[in-house]
N, C-alpha and C positions, 0 to 999 in steps of 0.2 A: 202502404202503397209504394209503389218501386216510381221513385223522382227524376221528372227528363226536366234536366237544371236549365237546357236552353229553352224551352217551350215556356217556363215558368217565370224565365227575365230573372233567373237568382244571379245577385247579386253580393259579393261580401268582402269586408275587409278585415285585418285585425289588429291589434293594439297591445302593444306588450308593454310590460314596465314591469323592469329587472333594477334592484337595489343592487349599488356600487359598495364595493370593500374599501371604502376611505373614511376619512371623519364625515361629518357633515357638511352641507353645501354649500350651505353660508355665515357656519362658524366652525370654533375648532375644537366643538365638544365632539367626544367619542362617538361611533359608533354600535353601541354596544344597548343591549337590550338586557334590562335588571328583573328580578325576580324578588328581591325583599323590600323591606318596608318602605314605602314612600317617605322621603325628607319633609313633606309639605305638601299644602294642595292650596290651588288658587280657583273660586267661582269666576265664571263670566257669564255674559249674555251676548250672542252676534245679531246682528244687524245687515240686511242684505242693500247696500248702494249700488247706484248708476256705472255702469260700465263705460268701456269708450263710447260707446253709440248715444251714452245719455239715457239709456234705459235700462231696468232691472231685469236679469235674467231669470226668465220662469221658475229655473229648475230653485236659484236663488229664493225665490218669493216663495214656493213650495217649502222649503224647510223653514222659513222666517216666520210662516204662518202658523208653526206646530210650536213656539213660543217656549223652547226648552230650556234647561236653565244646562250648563255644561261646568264639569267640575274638573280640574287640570292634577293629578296627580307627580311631582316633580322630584330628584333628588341633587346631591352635592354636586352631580353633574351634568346638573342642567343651568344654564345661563340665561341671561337677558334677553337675547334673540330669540331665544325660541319660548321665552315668557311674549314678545315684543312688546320690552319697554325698551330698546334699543334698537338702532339701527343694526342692518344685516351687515358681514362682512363681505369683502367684494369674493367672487368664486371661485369656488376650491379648484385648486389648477389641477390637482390628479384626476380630481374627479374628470374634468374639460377636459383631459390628456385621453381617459377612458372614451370619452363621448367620442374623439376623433378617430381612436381605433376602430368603433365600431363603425363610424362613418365611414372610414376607408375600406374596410371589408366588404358593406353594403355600397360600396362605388355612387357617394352619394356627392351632392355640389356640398362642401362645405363652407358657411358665408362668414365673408371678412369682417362683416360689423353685425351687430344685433341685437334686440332689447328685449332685456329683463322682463316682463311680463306679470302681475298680479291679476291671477283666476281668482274669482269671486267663490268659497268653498264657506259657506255658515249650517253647515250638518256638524258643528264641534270640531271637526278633525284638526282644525288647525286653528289655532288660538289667536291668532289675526284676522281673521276671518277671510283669509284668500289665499291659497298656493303659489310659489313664485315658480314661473316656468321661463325657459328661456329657448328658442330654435336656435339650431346648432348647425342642421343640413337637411335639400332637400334634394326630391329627385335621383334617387337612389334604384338600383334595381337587386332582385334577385331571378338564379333559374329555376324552373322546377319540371316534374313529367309533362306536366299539364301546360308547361310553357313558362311566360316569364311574369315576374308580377315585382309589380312598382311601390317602392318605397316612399311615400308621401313626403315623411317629418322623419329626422332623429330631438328630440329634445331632450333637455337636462332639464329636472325640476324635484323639487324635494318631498319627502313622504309625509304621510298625516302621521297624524299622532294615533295609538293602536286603542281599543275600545276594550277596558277592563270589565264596565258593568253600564247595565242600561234599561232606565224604568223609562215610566209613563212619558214622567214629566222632565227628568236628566237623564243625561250621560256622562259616566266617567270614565276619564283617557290617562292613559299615558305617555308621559312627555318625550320619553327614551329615545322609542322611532320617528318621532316629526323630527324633520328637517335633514333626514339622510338621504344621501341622493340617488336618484332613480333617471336609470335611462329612459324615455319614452319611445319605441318604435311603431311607428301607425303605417301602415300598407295601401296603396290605391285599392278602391274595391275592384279586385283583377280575379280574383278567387273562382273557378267556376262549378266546381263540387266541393263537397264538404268533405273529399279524402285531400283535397289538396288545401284546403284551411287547414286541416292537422301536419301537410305535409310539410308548410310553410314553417310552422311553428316551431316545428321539433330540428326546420335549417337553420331558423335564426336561435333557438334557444343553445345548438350547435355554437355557433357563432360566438353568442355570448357566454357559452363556459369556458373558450377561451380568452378571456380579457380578465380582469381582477374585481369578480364577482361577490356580491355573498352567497349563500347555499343554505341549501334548507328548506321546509315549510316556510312560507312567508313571505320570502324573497324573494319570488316574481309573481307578478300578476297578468293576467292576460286575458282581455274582453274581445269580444265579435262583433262585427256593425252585418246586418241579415238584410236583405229588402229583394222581395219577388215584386213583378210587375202587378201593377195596381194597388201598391201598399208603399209605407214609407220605414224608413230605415229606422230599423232597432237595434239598440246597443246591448247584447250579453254580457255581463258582469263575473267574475268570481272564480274563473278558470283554475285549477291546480295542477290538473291531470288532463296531457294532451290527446289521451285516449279514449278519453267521452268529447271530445269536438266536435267529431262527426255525426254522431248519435245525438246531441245536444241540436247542430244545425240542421241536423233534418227533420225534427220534434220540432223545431221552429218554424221551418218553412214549411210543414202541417198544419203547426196551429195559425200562421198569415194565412194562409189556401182557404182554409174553412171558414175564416172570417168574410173573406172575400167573396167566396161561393156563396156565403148567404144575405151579400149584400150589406157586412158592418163592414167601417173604415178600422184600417191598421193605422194607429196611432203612433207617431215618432216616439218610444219612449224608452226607456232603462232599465231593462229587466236582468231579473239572477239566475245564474245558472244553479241548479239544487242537482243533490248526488245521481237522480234516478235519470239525467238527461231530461229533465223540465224545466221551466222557465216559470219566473213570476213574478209581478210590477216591482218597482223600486221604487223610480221617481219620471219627472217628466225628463223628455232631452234637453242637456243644458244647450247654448246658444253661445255667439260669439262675443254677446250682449256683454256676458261677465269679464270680460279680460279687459284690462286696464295697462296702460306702463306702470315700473315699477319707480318709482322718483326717486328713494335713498340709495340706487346706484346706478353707474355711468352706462354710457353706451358697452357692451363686451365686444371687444375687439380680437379676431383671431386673425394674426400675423402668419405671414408665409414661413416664417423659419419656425413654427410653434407645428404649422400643418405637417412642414419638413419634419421635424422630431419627431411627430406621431407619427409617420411613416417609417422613420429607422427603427422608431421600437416598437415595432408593430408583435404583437403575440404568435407564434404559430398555434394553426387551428388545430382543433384536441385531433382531430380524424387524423391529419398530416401525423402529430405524433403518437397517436395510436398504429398508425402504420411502420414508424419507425421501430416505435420496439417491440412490434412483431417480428423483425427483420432481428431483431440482439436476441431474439427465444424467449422474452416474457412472455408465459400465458395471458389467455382472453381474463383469467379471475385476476393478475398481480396487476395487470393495465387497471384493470376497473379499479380496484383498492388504492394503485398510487393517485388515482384521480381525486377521487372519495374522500382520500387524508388529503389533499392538498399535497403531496409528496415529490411531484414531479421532478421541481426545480433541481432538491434537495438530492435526487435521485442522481439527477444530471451532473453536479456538483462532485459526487462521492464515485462517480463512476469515472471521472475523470484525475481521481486518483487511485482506485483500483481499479481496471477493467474487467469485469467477472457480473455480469448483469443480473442473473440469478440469485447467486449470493449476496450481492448490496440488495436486492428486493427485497429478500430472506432478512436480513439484518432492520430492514426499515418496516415490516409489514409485523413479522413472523416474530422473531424473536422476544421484541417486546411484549407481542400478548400472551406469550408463552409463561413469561418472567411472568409478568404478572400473574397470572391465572398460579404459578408454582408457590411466589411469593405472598401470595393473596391480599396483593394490591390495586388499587383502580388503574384502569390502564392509563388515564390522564399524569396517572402518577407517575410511572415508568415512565412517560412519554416526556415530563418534565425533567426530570433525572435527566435522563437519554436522551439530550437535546441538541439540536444540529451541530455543535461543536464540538461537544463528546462524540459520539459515532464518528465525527470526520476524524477526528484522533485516531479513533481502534481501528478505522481501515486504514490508516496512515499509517499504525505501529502492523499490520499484517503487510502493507507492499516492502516495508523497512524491513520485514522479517524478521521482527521482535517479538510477532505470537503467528501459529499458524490458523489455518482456515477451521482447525477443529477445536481452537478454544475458546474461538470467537464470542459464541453464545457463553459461555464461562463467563470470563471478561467482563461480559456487558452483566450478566449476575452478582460479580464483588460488586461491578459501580455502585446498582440498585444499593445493595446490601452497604453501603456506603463506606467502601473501600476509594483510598486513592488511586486516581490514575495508573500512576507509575506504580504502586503497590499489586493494584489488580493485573496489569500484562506481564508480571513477571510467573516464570514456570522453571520448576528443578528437573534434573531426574527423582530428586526421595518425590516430592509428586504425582508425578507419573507412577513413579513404582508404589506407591501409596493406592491406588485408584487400580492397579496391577493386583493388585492384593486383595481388594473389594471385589472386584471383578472374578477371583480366582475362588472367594469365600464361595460365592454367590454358585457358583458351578458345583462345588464339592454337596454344597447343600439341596443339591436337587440333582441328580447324577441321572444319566444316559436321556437327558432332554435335546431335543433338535436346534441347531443353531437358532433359528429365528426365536423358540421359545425362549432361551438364555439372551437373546436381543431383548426381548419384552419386559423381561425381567431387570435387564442390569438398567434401561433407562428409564424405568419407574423407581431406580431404589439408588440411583448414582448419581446424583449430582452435579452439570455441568459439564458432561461427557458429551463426546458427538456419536454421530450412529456409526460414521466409520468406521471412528476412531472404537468403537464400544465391538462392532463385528472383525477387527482385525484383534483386537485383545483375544477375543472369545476364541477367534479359530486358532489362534496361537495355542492358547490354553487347555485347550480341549484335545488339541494333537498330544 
């Protein structure tokens, strides 16, 4: 049925929470997610208590009453805090540095004092049995087609622990992902179609790929809060892909309608979003019941000269510099890839010691997997080799004009090949006229073929040679 969002009283907000590229929040164990053996594993049992209000929150009494046993999966680098048999450390300031940037982007009030907070969380995920959150900023805005929509909350608060295995009656986690920190961004319900939920998404998730993110499956999550007139707000769960949003909150605000139409109540509750754009229960809505302060630390205080610094180091936004180096002649595929590898910086860096934009892409994108793919190595492996102070070197020894633009790729070949530096930029004439030679066999042995074909051939069978360099030998040769 084709939806008139204002006749219906739709309603919507949404809720993102993106994991930050720093250690953890309130320790200083890595942020790194393991793939072998577990070191150890600890049983618990949680237990759901009184919140501020002095009472249990439903959604809390809801898991407490499924009486599961929970198993902790841990290794060498996991500590006391995130066991909690220790108190938390006080909070990561890069992470607080991130949270500000993204405050000041979304033009939000950022508050000078504020308290720590422990959310009542006993489904396992967090071996304390509560998440510590903290508000950061409110009152924030953004624009969109559809007009403008309000930023509620930024908060900093930290991740559960990830779910390896889950029976009846347990669940087993791992300890790797609790406690890394995650930005929270929730929206006033300002949303008034479901193109502009998706539209919303894809400006803040804009936003947050340029600040110092993780990437990947996993690392952000993004729920929906739905509510049409005569029904109560529902939270969608489980978001990956902002391309089923729309489709997802229209399947929702179907299935409220026809409840309504027949006279049942829409219950406030937690549902998931599934691949085909359907929904279905979770749990109840939790309540403000479960939040408590947190007591093992202090009030958080964020100082004017702190708010000051986030503003000087503030990130430019990817679009700002996707526009820029369309302006230097990178294509729409080399932008994409320097994003992809994280290469930006690195890019910027190198270019401000050779100017040729092209060619350092080529060197940072291209060559490597080239090498690889010749050398029949993993690319992680080249890439280690070829590590940001090497490459700064071989574009330092081409502006020095101690190798040219066509041995480039050569060069970066010895390093692999685990030649030294200074070993590998060095070039003869007997070299040259060695590779002269090769090149000249290569012609006698297939006689009256068209330049391009003698191309094809000498850089499948040569070595380290550039295409130039490989078509100025050939036409030489050939005359």
């Amino acid at each position: 049925m084709k939806i008139d969002y204002n006749q219906i009283g739709f309603k919507s907000g949404l809720e993102i929470h993106q994991q930050l590229d720093t250690k953890k929040l309130f320790c200083n164990c890595p942020s790194v997610l393991r793939q072998d053996e577990s070191d150890f594993v600890v049983h618990r049992k949680l237990h759901a208590v009184a919140g501020e209000s002095g009472e249990v929150d439903i959604a809390a009494k809801h898991e407490a009453e499924k009486e599961k046993d929970f198993i902790y999966e841990g290794y060498d680098s996991t500590c006391l805090v995130e066991l909690d048999e220790m108190p938390p450390y006080e909070i990561n300031q890069e992470a607080l540095q991130i949270a500000l940037h993204v405050a000041t982007f979304l033009n939000a009030r950022i508050l000078p004092i504020t308290q720590i907070m422990r959310k009542t969380v006993i489904d396992g995920s967090n071996t304390s049995g509560f998440q510590r959150t903290v508000l950061i900023a409110v009152d924030g805005w953004v624009v969109t087609k559809s007009g403008r929509v309000g930023i509620q909350s930024i908060c900093l608060e930290e991740d559960a622990a990830r779910i390896v295995e889950r029976k009846k009656d347990s669940t087993t986690y791992r300890l790797d992902r609790l406690g890394i920190p995650l930005i929270e961004i929730a929206t006033f319900p300002d949303m008034k179609n479901a193109e502009q939920v998706k539209e919303v998404a894809l400006y803040l998730g804009k936003i947050l790929r340029s600040c110092k993110i993780k990437r990947g499956i996993g690392t952000i999550r993004q729920d929906i809060n739905v509510s049409i007139k005569g029904g109560d707000r529902i939270e969608i769960k489980g978001f990956q892909d902002p391309s089923m949003m729309a489709q997802t909150v229209d399947n929702e605000i179907q299935r409220q309608h026809a409840l309504i139409q027949s006279g049942k109540n829409v219950h406030s509750e937690v549902r998931n979003a599934l691949p085909d754009g359907t929904t279905e229960f979770l749990r109840p809505m939790p309540g403000a019941a479960r939040m408590y302060p947190e007591t093992d630390l202090p009030l958080l205080k964020i100082s004017r000269d702190m708010i000051n610094d986030a503003k000087k180091t503030l990130p430019e936004l990817r679009e700002d510099i996707e526009k820029d180096l369309e302006k230097i002649g990178l294509n729409e595929e080399m932008i994409r890839l320097l994003f992809k590898q994280n290469k930006i910086e690195e890019f910027k860096e190198l270019l401000n010691i050779h100017n040729e934009p092209t060619l350092i892409a080529k060197i940072l994108l291209v060559f490597p997997r080239e090498i690889a793919a010749h050398e029949k190595k993993m690319v992680s492996e080249v890439d280690e080799i070829l590590n940001k102070d090497t490459i700064a070197s071989v574009v330092d020894a081409l502006k020095m004009k101690k190798i040219s633009r066509e041995h480039i790729k050569l060069v970066l070949e010895r390093i692999v090949e685990g030649q030294e530096f200074e070993k590998a930029i060095e070039f003869n004439k007997r070299e040259n006229n060695i590779v002269e030679e090769e090149v000249l066999k290569l012609i006698k042995s297939k006689p009256g073929l068209s330049e391009n074909a003698y191309m094809g051939l000498v850089m499948k069978n040569i070595k380290g040679i550039s295409g130039k360099e490989a078509m100025d030998m050939i036409r030489k040769l050939v005359k």
